[in-house]
ZAVOMI-584941 format. One record per atom (N, C-alpha, C): residue in one letter; x, z, y. Coordinates in steps of 0.001 Angstrom, whole numbers, plus 500000, padded with zeros to 6 digits. Layout:
AXZY
...
***
This chain:
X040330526467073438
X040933527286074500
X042087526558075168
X042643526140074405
X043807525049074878
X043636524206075632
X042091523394075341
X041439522212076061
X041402522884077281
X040727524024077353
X040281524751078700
X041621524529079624
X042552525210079084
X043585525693080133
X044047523877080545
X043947523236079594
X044758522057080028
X043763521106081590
X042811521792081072
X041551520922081926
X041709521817083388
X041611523098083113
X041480523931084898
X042733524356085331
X043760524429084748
X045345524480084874
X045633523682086542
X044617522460086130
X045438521682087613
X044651522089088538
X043205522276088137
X042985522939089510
X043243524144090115
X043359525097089301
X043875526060089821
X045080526184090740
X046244524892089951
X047311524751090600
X047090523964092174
X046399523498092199
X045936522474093755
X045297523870094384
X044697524589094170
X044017525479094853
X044877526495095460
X046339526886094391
X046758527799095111
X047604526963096078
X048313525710095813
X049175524843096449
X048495525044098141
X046871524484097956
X046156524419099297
X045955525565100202
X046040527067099117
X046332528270100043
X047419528308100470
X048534528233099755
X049645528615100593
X050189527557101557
X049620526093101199
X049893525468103024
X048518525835103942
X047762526343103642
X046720527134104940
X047556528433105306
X047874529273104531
X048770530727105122
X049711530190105773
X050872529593105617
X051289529015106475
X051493528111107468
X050564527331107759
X049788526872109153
X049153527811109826
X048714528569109061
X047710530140110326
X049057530938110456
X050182531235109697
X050695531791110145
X051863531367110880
X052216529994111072
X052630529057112296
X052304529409113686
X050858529085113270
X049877529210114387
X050247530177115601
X050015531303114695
X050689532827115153
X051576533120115857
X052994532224114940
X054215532526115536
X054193531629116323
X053706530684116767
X054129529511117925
X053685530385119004
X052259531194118831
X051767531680120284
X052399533095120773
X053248533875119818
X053826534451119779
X054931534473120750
X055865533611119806
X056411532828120691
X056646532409122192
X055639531752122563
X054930531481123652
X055117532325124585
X054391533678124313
X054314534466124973
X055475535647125113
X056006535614124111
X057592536351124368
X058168535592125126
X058530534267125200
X059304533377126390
X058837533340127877
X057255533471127963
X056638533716129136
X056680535763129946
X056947536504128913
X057113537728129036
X058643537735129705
X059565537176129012
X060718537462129045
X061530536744130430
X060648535601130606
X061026534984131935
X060184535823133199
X059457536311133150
X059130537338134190
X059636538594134559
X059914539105133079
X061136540685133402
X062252540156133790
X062576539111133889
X064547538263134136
X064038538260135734
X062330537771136023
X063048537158137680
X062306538701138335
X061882539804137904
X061778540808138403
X062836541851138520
X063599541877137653
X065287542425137915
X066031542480139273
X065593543561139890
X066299543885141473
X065247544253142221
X063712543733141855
X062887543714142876
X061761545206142124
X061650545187141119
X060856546433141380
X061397547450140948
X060634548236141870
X061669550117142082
X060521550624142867
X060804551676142683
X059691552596143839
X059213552064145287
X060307551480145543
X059760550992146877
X059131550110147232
X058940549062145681
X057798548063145849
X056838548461145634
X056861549459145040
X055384549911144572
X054624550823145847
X055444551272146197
X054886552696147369
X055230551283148949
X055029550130148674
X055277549572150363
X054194548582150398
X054088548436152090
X053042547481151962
X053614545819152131
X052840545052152232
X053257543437152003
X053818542903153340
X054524542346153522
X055315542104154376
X055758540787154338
X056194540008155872
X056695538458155267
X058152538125154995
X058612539416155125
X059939539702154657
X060071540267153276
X060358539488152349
X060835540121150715
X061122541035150283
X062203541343151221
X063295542692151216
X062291543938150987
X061096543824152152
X060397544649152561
X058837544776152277
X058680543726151603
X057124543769150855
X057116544394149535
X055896544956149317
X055600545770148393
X054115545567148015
X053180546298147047
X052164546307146323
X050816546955146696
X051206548365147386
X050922549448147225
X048828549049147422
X048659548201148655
X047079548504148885
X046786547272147733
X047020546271147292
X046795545600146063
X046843546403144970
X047686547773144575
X047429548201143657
X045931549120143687
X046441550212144646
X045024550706145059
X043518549771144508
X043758548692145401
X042504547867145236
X042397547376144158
X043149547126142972
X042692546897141704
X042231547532141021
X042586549316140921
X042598550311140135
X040788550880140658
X040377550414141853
X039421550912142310
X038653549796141713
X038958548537142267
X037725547575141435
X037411547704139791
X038532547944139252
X038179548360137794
X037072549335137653
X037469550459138117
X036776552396138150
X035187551720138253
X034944550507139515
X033452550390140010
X032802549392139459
X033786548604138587
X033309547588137684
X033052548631136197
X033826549417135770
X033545550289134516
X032236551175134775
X032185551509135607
X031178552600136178
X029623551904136154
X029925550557136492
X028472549959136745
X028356548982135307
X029241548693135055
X029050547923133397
X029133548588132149
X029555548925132067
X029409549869130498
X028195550563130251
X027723551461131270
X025951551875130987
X025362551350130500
X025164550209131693
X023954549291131579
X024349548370130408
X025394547862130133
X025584547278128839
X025720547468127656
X025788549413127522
X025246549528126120
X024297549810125703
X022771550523127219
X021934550389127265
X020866549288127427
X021615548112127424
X021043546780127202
X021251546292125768
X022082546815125135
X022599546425123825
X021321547171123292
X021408548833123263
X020372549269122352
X019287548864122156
X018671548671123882
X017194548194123914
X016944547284123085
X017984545959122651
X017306544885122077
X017475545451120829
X018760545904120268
X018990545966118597
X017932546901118242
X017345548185118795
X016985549115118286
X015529549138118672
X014566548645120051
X013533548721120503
X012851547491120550
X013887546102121001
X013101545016121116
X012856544515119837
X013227544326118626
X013235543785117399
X011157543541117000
X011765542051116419
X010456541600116802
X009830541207118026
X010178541331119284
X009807540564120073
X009667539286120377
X009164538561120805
X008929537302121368
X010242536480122530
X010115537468123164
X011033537608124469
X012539537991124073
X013016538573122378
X014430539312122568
X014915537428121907
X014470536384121611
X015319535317121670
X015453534343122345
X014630534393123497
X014992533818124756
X015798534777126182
X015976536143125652
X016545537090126681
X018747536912126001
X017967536542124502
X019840536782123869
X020171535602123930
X019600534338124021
X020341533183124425
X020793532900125914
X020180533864126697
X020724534185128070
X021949534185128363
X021806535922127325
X023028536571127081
X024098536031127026
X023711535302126110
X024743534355125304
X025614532890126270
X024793532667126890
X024861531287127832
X025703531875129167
X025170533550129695
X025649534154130549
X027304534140130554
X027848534373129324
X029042535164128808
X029968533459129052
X029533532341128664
X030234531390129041
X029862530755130349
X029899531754131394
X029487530627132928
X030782530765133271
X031278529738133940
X032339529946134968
X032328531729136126
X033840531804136176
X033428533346136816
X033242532680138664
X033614531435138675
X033485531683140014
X031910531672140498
X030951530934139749
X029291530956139704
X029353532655140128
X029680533980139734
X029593535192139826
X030070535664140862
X031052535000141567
X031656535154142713
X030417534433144071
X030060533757143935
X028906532936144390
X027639533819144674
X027088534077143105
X026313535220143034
X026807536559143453
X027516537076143494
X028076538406144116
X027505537970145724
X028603536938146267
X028040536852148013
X026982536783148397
X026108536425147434
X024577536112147903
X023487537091147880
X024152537898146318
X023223539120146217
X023992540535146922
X025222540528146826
X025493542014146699
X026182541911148586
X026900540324148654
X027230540647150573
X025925540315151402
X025756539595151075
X023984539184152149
X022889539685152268
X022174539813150702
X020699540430150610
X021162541873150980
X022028542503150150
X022104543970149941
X022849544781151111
X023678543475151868
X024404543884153158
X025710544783152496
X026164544440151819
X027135545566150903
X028491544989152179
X028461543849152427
X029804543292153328
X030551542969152319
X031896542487152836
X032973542270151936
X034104543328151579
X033097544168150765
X033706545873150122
X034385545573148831
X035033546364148556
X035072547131147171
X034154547474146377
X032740547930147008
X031785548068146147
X031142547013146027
X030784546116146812
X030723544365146448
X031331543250145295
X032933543721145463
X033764543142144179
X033893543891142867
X033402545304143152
X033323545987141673
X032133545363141148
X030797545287141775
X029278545344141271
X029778543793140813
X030372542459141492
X030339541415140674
X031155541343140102
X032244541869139750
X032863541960138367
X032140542435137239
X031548543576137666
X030461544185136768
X029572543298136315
X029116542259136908
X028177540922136436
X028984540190135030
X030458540227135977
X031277539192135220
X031600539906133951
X031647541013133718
X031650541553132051
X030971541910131192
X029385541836131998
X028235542565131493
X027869541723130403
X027741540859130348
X027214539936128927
X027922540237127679
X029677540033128152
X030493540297126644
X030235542038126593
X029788542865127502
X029679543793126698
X028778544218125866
X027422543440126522
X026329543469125915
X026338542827124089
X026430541619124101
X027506540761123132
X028323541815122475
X029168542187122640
X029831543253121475
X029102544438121199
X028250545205122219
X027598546256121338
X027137546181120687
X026304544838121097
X024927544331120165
X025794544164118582
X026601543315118335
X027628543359117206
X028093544739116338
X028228545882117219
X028836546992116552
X027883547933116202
X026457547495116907
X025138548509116717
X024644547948115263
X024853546492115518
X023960545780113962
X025002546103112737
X026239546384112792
X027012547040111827
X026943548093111192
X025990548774112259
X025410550368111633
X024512550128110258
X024984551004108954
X023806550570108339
X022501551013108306
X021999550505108074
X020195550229107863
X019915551734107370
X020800552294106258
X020393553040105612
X020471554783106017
X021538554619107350
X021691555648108506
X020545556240108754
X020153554818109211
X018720555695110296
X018022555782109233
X017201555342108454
X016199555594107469
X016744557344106650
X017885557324106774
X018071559099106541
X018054559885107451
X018354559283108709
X017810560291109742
X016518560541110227
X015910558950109836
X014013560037109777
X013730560352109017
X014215560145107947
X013489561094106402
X014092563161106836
X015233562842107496
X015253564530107741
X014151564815109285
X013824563923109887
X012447564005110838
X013185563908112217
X013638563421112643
X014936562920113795
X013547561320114729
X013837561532115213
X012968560693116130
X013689559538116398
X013038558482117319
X014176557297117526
X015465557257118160
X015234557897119309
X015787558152120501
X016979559426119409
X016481560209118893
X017494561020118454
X018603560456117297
X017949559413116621
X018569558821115292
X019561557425116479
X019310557152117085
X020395555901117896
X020854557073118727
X020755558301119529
X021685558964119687
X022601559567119122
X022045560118118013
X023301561286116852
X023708560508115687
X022845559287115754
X023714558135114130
X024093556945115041
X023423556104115299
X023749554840115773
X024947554786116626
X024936555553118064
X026156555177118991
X027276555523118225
X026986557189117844
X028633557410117614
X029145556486116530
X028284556115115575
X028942555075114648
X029159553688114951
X028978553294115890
X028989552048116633
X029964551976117878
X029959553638118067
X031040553297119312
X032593552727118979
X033111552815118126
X034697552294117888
X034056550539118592
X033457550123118017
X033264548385118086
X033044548220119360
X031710549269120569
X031896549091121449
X033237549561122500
X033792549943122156
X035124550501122637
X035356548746122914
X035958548145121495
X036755547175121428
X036043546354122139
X034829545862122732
X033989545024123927
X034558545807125087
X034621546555125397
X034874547256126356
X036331547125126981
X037364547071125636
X038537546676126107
X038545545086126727
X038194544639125906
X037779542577126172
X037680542391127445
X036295543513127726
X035786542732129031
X036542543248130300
X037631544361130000
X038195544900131035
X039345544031131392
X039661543983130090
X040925542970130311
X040647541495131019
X039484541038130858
X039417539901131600
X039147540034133284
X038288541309133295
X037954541500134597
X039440541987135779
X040336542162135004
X041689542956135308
X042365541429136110
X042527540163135594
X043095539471135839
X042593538009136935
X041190538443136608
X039994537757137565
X040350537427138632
X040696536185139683
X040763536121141146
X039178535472141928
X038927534193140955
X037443533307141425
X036445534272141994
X036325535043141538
X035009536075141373
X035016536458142735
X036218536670143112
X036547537777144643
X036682536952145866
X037327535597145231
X037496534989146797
X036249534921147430
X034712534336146891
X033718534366147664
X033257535619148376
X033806536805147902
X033813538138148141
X034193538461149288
X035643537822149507
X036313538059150667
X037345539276150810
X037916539298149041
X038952539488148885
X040159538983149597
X041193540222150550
X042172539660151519
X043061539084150614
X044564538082151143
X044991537793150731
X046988538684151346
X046188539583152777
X047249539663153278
X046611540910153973
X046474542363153469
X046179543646153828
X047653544820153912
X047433545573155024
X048037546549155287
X047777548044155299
X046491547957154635
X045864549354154733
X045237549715153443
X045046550848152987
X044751551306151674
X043153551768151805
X042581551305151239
X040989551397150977
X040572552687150875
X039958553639151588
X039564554776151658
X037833555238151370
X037592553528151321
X035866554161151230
X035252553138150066
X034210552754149593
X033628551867148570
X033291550731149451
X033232551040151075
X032915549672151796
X033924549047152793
X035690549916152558
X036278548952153131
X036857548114152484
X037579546975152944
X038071545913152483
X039212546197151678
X039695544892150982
X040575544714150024
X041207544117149462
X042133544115148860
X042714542943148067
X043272543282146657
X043521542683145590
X044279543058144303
X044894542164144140
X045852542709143032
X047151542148142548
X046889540842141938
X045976540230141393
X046438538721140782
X046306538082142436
X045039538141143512
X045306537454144680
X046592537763145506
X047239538999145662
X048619538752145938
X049345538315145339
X049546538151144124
X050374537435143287
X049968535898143571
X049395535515143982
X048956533845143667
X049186533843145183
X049363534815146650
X049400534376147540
X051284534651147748
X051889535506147031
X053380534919146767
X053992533766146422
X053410533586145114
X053789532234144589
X053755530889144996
X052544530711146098
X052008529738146867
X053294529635148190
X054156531206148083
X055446530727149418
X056126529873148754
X057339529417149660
X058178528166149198
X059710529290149190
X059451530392149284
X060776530890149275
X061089531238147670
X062050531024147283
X062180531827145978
X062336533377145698
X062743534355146660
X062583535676147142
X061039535769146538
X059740535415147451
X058870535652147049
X058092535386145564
X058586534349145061
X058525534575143200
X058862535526142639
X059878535904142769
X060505536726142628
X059775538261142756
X059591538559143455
X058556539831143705
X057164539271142955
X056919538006142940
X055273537898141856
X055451538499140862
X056579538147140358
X057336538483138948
X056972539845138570
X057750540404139802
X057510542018139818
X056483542579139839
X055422541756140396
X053932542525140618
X052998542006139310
X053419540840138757
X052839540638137415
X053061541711136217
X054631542093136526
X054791543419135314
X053710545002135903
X053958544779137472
X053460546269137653
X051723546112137109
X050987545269137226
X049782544385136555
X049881544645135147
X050877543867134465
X050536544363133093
X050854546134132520
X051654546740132972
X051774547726133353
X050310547634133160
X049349548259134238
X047908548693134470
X047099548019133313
X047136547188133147
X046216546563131918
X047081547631130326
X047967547671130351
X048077548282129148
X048285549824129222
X048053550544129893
X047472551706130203
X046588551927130269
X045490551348130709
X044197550868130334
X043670550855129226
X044424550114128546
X044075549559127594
X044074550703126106
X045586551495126698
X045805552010125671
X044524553668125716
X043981553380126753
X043145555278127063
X041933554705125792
X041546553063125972
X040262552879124789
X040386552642123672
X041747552133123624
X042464552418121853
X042324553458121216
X043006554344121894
X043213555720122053
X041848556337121567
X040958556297122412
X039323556948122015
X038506555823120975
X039179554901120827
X038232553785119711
X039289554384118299
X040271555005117997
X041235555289116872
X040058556395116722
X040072557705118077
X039760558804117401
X038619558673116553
X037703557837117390
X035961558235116670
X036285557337115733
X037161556574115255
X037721555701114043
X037771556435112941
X038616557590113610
X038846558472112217
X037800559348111859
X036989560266113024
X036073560468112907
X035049560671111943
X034462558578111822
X033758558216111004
X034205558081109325
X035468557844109227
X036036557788108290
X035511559461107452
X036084560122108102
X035871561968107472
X034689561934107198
X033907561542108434
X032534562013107448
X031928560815106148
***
């Protein structure tokens, strides 16, 4: 017994030595990007100090500082989201089911998911490209709002597809096989077992892909996203602009005034992303707990 300990003693000791310099390199890791991003947070609330107040938010853009404001960039973001959520989330968790739950065994579901898969890493401006070609030209949509929602909607549809597919195959096996043994049909066993137990995971795809679509500019310029609007979008086919392209068409002035207000429109931006963010937290906690009870 003695021999033993004298013989695995050292390895044990190298093993834990090698965990605790991995925990602390991952947790380096952490704090460097942490970091990072508190210094990048904190230098944007410093050069927004004076500039946002109600009146940037409620004014329109102007080439005077004093007097520019957000208001149809905000509009136009909050709407491209609504028509990008509206047209992606359906179809992408109804693309998720079809394969996990109907295509299995097909021929076709591993050349349709390496698509998928290949889709989710294209450049977004390729989608911006594709948007003008399919949704302003063939479809005559023009350079709308409902044009830049439907290709944003391109631009998130894969990772959402991609995460349902993930949170559906998490369901266990042994769900549904009790929901047809009580005589539940397909369609009824992926409605009353599968989604709701799968929805927390698709929630969390859902947040992903919003958040990326939130900050998106490539996608829109082929769109014909403005860079310099005075009017607030009243229909799905008039024109538009959002907040990261005004923000990038501030920053591009040479005045420092106008940084200055980017600053401001980057917080009123994150602002919207984490309000956002927090309504699918929010409904990914409840059915969290939900599942837990039962």
């Amino acid at each position: 017994m003695a021999l033993q300990d004298e013989i695995f003693s050292p390895r044990f000791e190298s093993r834990e030595r090698r965990n605790a310099i991995c925990k602390w390199l991952f947790f380096s890791a952490n704090l460097a990007g942490i970091l990072v991003l508190f210094l990048l947070l904190s230098k944007v609330l410093l050069d927004s100090i004076g500039w946002l107040d109600l009146q940037f938010i409620t004014s329109f853009p102007s080439r005077f500082p004093e007097r520019a404001g957000i208001l149809p960039a905000l509009y136009g973001t909050v709407y491209v989201m609504v028509i990008t959520a509206v047209f992606a989330i359906p179809l992408g968790i109804a693309a998720a089911v079809f394969l996990e739950e109907y295509a299995k065994g097909s021929k076709l579901l591993s050349i349709i998911q390496l698509n998928i898969y290949n889709l989710a890493g294209v450049p977004s401006i390729v989608y911006g490209i594709l948007g003008l070609t399919v949704f302003v030209r063939w479809m005559q949509l023009g350079r709308s709002l409902l044009a830049g929602g439907l290709t944003m909607g391109l631009l998130v549809l894969p990772v959402i597809i991609v995460t349902a597919q993930e949170a559906i195959r998490a369901v266990p096996e042994s769900w549904r096989h009790a929901a047809y043994a009580l005589g539940a049909s397909k369609w009824q066993t992926v409605r009353y077992v599968v989604l709701p137990s799968a929805l927390p995971g698709i929630l969390t795809g859902i947040i992903l892909a919003l958040s990326r679509a939130i900050g998106e500019t490539a996608p829109l310029i082929p769109i014909g996203a403005l860079t310099f609007i005075r009017t607030i979008p009243k229909s799905p086919f008039d024109s538009f602009t959002i907040l990261p392209i005004q923000i990038y068409n501030w920053t591009s002035r040479p005045r420092d005034e106008f940084r200055a207000i980017a600053a401001a429109a980057i917080v009123v931006l994150l602002g919207v992303l984490l309000a956002m963010n927090s309504i699918a937290i929010f409904l990914r906690n409840k059915y969290q707990g939900r599942i837990k009870e039962v």
